[in-house]
Backbone bond lengths (Angstrom), bond angles and torsions (degrees), N, CA, C in turn:
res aa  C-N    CA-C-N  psi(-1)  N-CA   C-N-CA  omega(-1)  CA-C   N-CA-C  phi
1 X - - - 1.438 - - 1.514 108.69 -
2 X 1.703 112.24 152.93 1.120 108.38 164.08 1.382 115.84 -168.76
3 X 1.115 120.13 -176.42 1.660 107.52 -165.05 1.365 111.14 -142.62
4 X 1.209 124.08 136.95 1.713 145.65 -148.86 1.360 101.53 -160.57
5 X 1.608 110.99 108.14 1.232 126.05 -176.88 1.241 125.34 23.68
6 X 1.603 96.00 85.24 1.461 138.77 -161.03 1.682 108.38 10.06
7 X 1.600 113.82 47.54 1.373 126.53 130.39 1.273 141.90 -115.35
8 X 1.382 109.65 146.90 1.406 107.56 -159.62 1.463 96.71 -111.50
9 X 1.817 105.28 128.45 1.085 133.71 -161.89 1.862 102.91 -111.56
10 X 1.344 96.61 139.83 1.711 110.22 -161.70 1.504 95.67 -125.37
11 X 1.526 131.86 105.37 1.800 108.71 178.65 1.533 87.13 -128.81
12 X 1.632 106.30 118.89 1.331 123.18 150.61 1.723 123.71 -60.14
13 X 1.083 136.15 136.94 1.316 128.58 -159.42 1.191 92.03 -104.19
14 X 1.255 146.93 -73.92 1.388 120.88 168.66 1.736 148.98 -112.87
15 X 1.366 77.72 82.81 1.613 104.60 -175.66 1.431 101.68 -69.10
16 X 1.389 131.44 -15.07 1.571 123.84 -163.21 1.937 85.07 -85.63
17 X 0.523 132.34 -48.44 1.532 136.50 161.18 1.296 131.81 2.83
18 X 1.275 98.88 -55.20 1.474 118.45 -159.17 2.031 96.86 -95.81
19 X 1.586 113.03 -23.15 1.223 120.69 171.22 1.605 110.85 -117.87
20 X 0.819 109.70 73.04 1.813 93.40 -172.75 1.704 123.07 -76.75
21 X 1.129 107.78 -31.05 1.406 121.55 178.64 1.836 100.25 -59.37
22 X 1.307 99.48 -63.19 1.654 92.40 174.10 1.668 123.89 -68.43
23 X 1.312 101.19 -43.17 1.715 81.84 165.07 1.618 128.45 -62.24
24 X 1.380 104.80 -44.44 1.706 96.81 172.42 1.685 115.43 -45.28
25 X 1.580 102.71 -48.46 1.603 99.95 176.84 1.762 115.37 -65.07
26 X 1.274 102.44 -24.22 1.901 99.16 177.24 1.443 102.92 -86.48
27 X 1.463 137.69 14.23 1.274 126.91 -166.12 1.711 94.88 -117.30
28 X 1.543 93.28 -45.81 1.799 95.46 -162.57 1.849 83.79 -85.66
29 X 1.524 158.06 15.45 0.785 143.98 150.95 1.553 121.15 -81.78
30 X 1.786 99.92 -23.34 1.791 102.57 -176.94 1.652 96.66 -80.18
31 X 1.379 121.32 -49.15 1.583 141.45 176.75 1.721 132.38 -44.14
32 X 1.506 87.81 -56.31 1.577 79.74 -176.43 1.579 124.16 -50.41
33 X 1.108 115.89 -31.84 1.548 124.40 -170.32 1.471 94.88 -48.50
34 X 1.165 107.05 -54.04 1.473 116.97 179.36 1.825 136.76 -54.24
35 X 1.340 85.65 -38.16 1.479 106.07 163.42 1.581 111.32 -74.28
36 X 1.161 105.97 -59.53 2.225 89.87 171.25 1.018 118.98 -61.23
37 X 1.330 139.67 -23.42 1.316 135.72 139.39 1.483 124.90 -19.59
38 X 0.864 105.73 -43.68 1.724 111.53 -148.36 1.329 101.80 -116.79
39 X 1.479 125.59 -24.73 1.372 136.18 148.93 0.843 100.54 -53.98
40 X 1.663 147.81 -61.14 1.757 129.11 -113.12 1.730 84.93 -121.82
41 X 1.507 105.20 -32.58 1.923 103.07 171.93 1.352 121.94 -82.21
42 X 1.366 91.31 -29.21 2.207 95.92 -156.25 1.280 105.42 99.75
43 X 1.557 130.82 162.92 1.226 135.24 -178.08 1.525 112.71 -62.53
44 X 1.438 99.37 -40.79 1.516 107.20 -165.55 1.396 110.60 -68.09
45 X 1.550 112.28 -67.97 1.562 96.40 174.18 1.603 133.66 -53.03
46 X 1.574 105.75 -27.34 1.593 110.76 172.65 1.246 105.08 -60.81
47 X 1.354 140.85 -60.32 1.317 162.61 150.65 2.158 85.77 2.73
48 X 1.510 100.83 -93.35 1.430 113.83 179.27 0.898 123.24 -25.13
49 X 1.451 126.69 -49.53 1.428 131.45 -158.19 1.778 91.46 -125.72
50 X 1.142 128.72 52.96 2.089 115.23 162.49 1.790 93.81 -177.96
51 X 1.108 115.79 71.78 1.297 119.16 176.86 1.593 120.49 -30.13
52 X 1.622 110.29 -28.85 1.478 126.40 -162.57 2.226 82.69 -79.82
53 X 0.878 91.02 -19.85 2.039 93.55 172.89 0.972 122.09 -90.72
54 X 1.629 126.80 -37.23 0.927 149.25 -155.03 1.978 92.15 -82.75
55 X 1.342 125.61 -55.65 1.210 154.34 169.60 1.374 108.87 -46.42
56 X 1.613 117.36 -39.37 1.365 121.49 -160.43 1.452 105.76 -90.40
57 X 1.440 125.23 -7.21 1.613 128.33 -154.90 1.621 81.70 -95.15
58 X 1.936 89.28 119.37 1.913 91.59 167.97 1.511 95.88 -121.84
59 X 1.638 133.31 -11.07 1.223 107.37 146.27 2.138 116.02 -130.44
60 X 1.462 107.48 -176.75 1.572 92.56 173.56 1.424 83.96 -177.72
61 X 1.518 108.59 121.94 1.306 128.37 139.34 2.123 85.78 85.60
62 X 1.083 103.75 55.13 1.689 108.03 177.64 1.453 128.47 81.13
63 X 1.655 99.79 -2.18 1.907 111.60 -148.90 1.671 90.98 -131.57
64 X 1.342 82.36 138.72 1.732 107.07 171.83 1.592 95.30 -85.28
65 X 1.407 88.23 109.46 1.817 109.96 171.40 1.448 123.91 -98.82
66 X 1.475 102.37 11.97 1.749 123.24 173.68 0.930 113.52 -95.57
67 X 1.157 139.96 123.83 1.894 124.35 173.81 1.548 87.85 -75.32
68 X 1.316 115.10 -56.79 1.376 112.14 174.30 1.654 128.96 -3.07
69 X 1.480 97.03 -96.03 1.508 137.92 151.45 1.835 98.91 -5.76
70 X 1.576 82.51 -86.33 1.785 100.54 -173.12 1.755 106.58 -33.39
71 X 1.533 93.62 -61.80 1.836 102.93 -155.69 1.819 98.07 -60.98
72 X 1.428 112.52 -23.32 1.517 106.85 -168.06 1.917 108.25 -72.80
73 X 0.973 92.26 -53.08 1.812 120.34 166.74 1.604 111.99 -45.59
74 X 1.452 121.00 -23.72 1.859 128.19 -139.90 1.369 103.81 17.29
75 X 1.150 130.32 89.52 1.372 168.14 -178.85 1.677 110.07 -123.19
76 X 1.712 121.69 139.43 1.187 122.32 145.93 1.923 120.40 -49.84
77 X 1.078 101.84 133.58 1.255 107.25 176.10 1.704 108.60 -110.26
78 X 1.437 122.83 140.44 1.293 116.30 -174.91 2.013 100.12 -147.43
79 X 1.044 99.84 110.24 1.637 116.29 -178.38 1.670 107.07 -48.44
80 X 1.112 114.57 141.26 1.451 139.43 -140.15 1.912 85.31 -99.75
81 X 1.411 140.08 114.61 1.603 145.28 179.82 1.104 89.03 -129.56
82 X 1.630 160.29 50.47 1.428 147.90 161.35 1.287 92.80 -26.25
């Protein structure tokens, strides 16, 4: 639990679980946009041009491109230059 402008926030970790048929369909409905993207450009130009992609890369080319990711893991972290 935790609280963010004086609400208190509850996140079950796997709630997609218990519905899977609907989460897979609420996942590949938030996603795909993203995936023809990245098919029809390549990572790099999708990357360039859709920040919400650009944001989403936690690895590329062998390397933890998350500081996130990396620091949670204690992992090298190495910034994402497609």
């Amino acid at each position: 639990m935790y609280v963010t402008h004086d609400v208190i926030h509850y996140t079950v970790a796997n709630m997609p679980g218990a519905v899977p048929k609907t989460a897979t369909e609420a996942l590949s409905s938030a996603t795909v946009r993203y995936a023809i993207e990245i098919a029809n450009k390549g990572i790099d130009k999708a990357a360039a041009d859709d920040n919400t992609i650009f944001t989403g890369i936690n690895t590329y080319q062998g390397n933890l491109t998350s500081k996130a990711v990396a620091d949670s893991l204690d992992l090298p972290f190495t910034p994402y230059k497609g």
